[in-house]
N, C-alpha and C positions, 0 to 999 in steps of 0.2 A: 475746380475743374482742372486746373495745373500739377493741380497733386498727383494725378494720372501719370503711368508713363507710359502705357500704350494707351492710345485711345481708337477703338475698331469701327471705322463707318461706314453703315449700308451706305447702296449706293442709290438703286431707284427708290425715287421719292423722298430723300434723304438731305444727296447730292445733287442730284437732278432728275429731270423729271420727261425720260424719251431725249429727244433732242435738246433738249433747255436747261440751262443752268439753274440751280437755284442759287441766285446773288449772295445770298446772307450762309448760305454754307461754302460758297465758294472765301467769303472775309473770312471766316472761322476757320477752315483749315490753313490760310496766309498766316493767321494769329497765332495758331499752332506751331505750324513753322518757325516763325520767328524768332517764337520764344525755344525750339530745340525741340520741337514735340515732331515727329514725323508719325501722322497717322495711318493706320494699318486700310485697306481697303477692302469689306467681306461681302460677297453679292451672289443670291442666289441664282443670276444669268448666266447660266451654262453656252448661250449663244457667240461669246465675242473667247477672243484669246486674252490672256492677259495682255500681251503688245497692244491688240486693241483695246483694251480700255485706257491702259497709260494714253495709247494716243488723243482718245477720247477726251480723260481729264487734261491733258496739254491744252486742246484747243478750247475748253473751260477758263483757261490761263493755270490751269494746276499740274504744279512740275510733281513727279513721283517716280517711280521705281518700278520694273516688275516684281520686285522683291517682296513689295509691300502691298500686292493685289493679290486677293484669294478668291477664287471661283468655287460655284459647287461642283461643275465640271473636273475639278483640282480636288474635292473632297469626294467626291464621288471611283475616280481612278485610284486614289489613296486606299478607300473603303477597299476597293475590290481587290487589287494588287494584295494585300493584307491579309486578310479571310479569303480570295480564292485567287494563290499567285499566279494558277496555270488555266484559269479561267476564257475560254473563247466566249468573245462578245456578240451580242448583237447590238449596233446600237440605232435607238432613233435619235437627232440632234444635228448640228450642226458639226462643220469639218471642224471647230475648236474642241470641239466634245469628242471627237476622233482624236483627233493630236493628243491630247491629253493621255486616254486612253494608254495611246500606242506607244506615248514618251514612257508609260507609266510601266513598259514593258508587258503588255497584255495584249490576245491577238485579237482583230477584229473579224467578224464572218456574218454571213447572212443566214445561215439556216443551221442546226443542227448548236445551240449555243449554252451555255452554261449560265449564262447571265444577260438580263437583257437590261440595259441602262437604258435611261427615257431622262432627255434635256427640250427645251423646247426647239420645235423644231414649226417654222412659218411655211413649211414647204409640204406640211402633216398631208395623209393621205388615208382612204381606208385601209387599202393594201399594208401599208406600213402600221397600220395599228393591229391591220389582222394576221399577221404574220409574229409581230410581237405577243398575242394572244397565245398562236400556238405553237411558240417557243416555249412560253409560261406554262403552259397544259403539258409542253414536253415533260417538264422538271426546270428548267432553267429560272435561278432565281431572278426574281425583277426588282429592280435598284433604281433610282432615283434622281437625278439632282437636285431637286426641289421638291414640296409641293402647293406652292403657290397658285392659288384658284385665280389671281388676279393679279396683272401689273399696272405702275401708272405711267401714262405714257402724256404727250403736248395732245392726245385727242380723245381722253381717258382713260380707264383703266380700259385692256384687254384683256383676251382669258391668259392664264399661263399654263404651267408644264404639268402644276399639279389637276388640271379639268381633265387634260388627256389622259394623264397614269389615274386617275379613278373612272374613266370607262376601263381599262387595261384591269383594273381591278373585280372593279364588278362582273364583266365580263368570265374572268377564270375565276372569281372564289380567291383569290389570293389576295393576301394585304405587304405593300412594299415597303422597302426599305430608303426610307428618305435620306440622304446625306449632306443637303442643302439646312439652312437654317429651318426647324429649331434644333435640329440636331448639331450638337457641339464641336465635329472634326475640326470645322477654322480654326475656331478657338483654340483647341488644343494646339493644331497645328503652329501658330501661331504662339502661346504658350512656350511649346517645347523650343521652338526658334531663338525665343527671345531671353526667355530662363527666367522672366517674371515670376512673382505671386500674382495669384488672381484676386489682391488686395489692390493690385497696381495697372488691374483692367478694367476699363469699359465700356461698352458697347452704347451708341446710339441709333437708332433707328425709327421709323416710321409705322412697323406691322408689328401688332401686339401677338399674331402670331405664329410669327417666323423670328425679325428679328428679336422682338426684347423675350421670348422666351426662351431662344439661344441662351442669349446672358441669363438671364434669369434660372435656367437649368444648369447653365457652367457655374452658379455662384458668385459673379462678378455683379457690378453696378450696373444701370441701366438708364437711358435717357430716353424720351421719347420725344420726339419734337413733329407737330405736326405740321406737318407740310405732302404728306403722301396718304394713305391709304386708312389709317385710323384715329378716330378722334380722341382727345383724351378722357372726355368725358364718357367713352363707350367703355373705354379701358377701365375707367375709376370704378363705373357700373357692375361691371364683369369682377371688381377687388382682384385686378392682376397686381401683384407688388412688383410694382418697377420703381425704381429710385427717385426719379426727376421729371417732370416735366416741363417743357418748354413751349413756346411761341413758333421762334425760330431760333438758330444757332448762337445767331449773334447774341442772342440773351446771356449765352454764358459767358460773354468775356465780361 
C-alpha cells in the first residue's frame, strides 16, 4: 500500500457516508499522513465547492488542501473550456457548479446555449429539465458531471445526477458526455499535476461503476473497499478486474 505515491479517494461511501464519517477511513488517511503520503480527493459531487469540502473533511478531524480535492464539476469546466473555449452555458446545478464554470472563463446564460452541463441539482424542477431539453433539440451539446444513478447518504442511497441527465437523454434522442468518474479527466488532471507514472497511482473507491472503472480505464491499481454502494462479491460476479479488495481501510495498514 505504501509503495503508492499518490493515492486518490472517492469520497461518498468511501470517506463518508452523507453527514457521517466513516472511522476506519478517517485512521487510514491519519496513517497516510504520517507516514508522508498526502491523499488526493476525487468525488463525483458537483454540489459543494472544493472550500466545501475541505471544510467538510476538517470537521471529520481531516486536515487537506484545496489542492488536493477534485470535483466533477472541476472536470466537467475543464472538459468544456478545452473542446468549446467560447462555449455559452446553460447550466442546471448548484452555485459551486456555476463558479467553476465561470472561474473556468466560460459564460453562463439561460437560453439560446452551446452546451448544457447537468450536476445535481436538490432544487430540480420540470421547468429546469425542460428547458435543458430544448437547449439540446437546439444543437447545444449536453455534458455532464457525473452519472451516478445513486448516492449513499446517513438515510440511504438517493437518486443522483446521472436519473436526471437520462430523462434529458431519453427525452431528445441524445446520449452525453459524462466527465465525472468513470471517465478519467481527475486522473489525468491529477497526473499531469503531479508528474507521476500511473505505476505510482491508485485509486480507491466504493462503485464498481464510477469509481474502480475510472482506474481501471486510466490503467492504474484499484481497491475496493466496501463500505458504500457495491459489494464485492457483485463485482467478483460481474469478473470486473480491480486489484484488491478489502473490508474496510484500515485492512490496509
Amino acid at each position: 500500500m505504501f509503495n503508492y505515491k499518490i493515492v486518490c479517494l472517492d469520497l461518498d461511501g468511501t470517506v463518508y457516508k452523507g453527514v457521517e464519517p466513516i472511522p476506519e477511513a478517517v485512521a487510514f488517511i491519519h496513517e497516510l499522513q504520517r507516514r508522508g503520503i498526502e491523499p488526493f480527493y476525487i468525488t463525483n459531487n458537483a454540489s459543494m465547492s472544493r472550500l466545501e469540502i475541505k471544510n467538510k473533511l476538517q470537521g471529520f478531524g481531516i486536515q487537506t488542501e484545496e489542492t488536493y480535492i477534485y470535483t466533477s464539476g472541476m472536470a466537467a469546466a475543464h472538459y468544456v473550456k478545452r473542446d468549446f473555449p467560447n462555449a455559452k452555458v446553460y447550466v442546471i446545478g448548484t452555485q459551486s457548479l456555476r463558479n467553476e464554470l465561470t472561474e473556468a472563463g466560460l459564460t453562463l446564460t439561460e437560453q439560446g446555449s452551446d452546451a448544457v452541463v447537468m450536476g445535481i441539482d436538490k432544487g430540480i424542477t420540470y421547468d429546469k429539465l425542460a428547458q435543458a431539453c430544448l437547449e439540446v433539440r437546439s444543437g447545444a451539446k449536453l455534458i455532464a458531471t457525473n452519472p451516478d444513478h445513486a448516492f449513499p447518504s446517513h438515510q440511504g442511497l438517493l437518486p443522483g445526477n446521472g436519473a436526471f441527465v437520462r430523462l434529458v437523454e431519453y427525452s431528445t434522442e441524445t446520449q452525453a458526455i459524462f466527465c465525472g468518474k468513470p471517465s478519467s479527466i481527475m486522473l489525468e488532471l491529477i497526473q499531469s499535476a503531479t508528474g507521476v507514472t500511473k505505476e505510482d497511482m491508485v485509486l480507491i473507491g466504493d462503485n464498481s461503476k464510477t469509481d474502480l472503472l475510472a482506474g481501471i480505464n486510466y490503467e492504474i491499481a484499484t481497491i475496493h473497499v466496501n463500505s458504500g454502494v457495491d459489494r464485492p462479491e457483485t463485482i467478483r460476479q460481474q469478473a470486473i478486474p480491480v486489484t484488491h479488495f478489502v473490508e474496510k481501510l484500515t485492512d490496509l495498514l
